[in-house]
FIMARPA-275753 format. One record per residue (C-alpha): x, y, z. Coordinates in steps of 0.25 Angstrom, whole numbers, plus 5000, padded with zeros to 4 digits. Layout:
// FIMARPA-275753
XYZ/...
END
This chain:
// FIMARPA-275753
522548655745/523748725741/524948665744/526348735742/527648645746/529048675747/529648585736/531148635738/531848515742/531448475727/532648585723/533848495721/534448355723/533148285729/533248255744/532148195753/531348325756/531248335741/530848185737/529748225748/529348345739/529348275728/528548165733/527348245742/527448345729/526848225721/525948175730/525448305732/525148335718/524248235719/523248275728/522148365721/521748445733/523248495732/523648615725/525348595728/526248675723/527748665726/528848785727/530348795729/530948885741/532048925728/532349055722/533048975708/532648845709/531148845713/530748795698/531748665700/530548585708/529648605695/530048495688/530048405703/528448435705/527448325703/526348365693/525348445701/526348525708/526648675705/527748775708/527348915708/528149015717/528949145718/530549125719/530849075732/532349115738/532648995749/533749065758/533049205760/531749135762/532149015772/532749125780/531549225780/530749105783/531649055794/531349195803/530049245796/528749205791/528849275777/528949275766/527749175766/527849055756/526549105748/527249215744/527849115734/527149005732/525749075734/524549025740/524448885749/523748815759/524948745762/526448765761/527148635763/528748665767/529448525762/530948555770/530648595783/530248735780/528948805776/528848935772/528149035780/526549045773/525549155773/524449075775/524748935769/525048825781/526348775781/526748635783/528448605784/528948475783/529948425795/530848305788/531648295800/532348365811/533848335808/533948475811/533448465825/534148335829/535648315822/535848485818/537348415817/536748355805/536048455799/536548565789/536248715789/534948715782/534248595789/534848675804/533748765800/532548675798/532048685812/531948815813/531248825801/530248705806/530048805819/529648905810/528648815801/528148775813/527948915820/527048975806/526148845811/526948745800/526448605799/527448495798/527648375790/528548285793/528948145785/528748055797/528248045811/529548045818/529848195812/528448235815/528648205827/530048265829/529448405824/528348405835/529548365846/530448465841/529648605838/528448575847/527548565833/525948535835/526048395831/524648415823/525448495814/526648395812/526248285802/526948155798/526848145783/527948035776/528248045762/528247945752/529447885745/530347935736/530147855723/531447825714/531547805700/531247675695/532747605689/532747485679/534047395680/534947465669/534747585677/534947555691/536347465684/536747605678/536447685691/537247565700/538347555691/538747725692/538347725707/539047615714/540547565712/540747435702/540447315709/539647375720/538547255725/537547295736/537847415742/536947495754/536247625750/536047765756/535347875750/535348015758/536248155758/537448145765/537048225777/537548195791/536148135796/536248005786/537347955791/537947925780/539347905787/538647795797/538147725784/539647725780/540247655793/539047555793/539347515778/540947515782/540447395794/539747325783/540447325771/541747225773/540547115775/539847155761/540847185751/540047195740/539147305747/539347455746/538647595752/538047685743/537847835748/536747895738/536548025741/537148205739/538248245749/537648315762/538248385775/538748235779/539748255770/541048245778/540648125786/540148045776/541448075768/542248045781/541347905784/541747865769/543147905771/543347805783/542547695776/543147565774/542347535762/542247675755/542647615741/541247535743/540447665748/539747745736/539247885735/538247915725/537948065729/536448115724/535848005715/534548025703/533547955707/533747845697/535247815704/534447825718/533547715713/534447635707/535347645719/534247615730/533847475721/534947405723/535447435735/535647335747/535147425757/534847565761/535647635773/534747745779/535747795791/535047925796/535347985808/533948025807/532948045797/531348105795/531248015784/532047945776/531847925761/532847825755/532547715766/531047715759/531547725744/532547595750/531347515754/530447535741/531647495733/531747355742/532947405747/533147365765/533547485772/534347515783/534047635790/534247705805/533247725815/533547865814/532447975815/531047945808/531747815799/531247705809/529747765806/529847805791/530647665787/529847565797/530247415795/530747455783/532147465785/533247415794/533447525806/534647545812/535247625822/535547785817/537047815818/537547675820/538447625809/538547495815/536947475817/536747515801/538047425797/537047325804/535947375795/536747365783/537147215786/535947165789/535447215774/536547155767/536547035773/535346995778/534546965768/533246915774/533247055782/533547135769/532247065762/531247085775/531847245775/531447255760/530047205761/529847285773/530547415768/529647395755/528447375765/528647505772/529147595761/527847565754/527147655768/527647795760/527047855749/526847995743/525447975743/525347965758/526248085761/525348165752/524148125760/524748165771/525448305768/524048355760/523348315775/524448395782/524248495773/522748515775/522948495790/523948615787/523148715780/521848685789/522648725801/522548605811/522548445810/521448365806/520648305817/
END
């Protein structure tokens, strides 16, 4: 079977989309009755995923020009995909588009539907992802989706055949393996001299992290623990002036750190050590950095925001989303309750141990198949 799948997201500073490219890339290179090759939706920069592609994977197409092409794509049905990646039994469309297709099926992938529920959160280019899920869906589109919750929100939302929606987890985002001189080095030009502990959040400041409700919780906490910090790892987004406003007010912004984008090394590094790992969300399809949190025997406290209660099980503390106070609670209980912290490392370790690449590549090659024979299997 031919597969052709939109490897985009790996263009750029890696986000999640992309860590999921990456990771069901590898796990389908692995499958001999696969032939997958990847392509870029780029006019420049379509040759940049080369050198990101597990062996196994190719990358043969024609120049693709994103703009003129999204928007032939949002009203029409051509060009078709084939036209410049050639012939497939199945075109895979990683970030909620799928390209139009001659005669390949077409399966899109649905993260979440931040779109649909909080547009006040969303920028430009995300407002346009439901439309473009409609379209998918009209051309006979398959859906895949990282969990059940989201499954079962794009049934709900765009009356989809629920045969054709399948709930398909990824696996967990490996880091780098640090020694001690190394995670000392990457501490030591990261955090402030004489930082401690300190609580850890990894995500782009976008409005739906709640980055500015992390803030205030850490603000109720900190005159009780003097030697802790907050650590924001992660680029700027369109949460920008909040966050900045959050900081501003803070009583204790000489102990809040930004890191901005971090390597992978720095990532690791950071995530070792840390006391705990805040996962705030608003609301959520998945939700990476709690995972990487748990296999490195870090606790975490996240919200019961959108798909987290299903994806992060008893792995992690949950706590009520957009309550400072409920997460401030969170937060305490992990710094100072140490019987709690040990219970939610064995459990988050537990739990985490449920994902693998190997699975979601089992999974997506039978949604494939189901695809490109045209109905579910019996």
């Amino acid at each position: 079977m031919r597969v052709a799948l939109d490897a985009t997201p790996l263009l750029g500073l890696p986000t999640g989309v992309g860590a999921f490219c990456e990771g069901a890339l590898a796990a389908l290179a692995q499958r001999p009755a696969l032939t997958v090759q990847a392509f870029a939706v780029s006019w420049r920069r379509r040759s940049l995923i080369d050198h990101r592609l597990p062996r196994g994977v190719t990358a043969r197409q024609r120049p693709m020009p994103a703009r003129p092409l999204h928007k032939l794509w949002e009203r029409s049905d051509v060009p078709p995909v084939e036209w410049f990646v050639g012939a497939a039994d199945v075109v895979h469309g990683t970030n909620f588009v799928v390209p139009p297709t001659r005669h390949a099926a077409a399966v899109v992938s649905v993260h979440d539907l931040t779109p649909l529920h909080y547009p006040e959160l969303c920028n430009a280019a995300t407002l346009a992802y439901p439309r473009l899920i409609e379209r998918a869906l009209d051309r006979g589109a398959w859906v895949h989706a990282d969990s059940a919750f989201v499954a079962a929100e794009v049934v709900d939302a765009f009356e989809a055949d629920p045969d054709r929606v399948r709930s398909v987890s990824p696996g967990v985002p490996d880091l780098p393996e640090i020694d001690a001189v190394q995670a000392e080095d990457a501490l030591r030009r990261l955090l402030p001299s004489g930082t401690g502990r300190y609580c850890l959040a990894i995500g782009t400041a976008e409005p739906r992290k709640d980055l500015p409700g992390l803030v205030r919780a850490f603000d109720a906490v900190a005159a009780r623990h003097p030697d802790v910090s907050l650590v924001l790892a992660g680029p700027p987004g369109w949460g920008e002036e909040k966050l900045e406003a959050a900081l501003a007010a803070s009583r204790w912004r000489t102990r809040i750190v930004r890191t901005g984008w971090l390597e992978p090394l720095d990532l690791a590094a950071l995530l070792a050590r840390a006391a705990v790992l805040a996962y705030p969300s608003l609301y959520e399809g998945f939700g990476f950095p709690p995972l990487q949190a748990m296999r490195a025997r870090v606790p975490v406290v996240a919200t019961r925001a959108g798909s987290l209660p299903e994806v992060l099980g008893n792995g992690a503390l949950m706590v009520e989303p957009g309550d400072p106070d409920s997460l401030a609670a969170g937060l305490e209980t992990c710094l100072s309750d140490g019987r709690t912290r040990d219970a939610l490392v064995s459990a988050g370790a537990a739990w985490s141990a449920r994902f693998s690449w190997q699975r979601c590549g089992d999974g997506l090659e039978a949604l494939y198949r189901d695809a490109a024979d045209g109905a579910p299997r019996a």
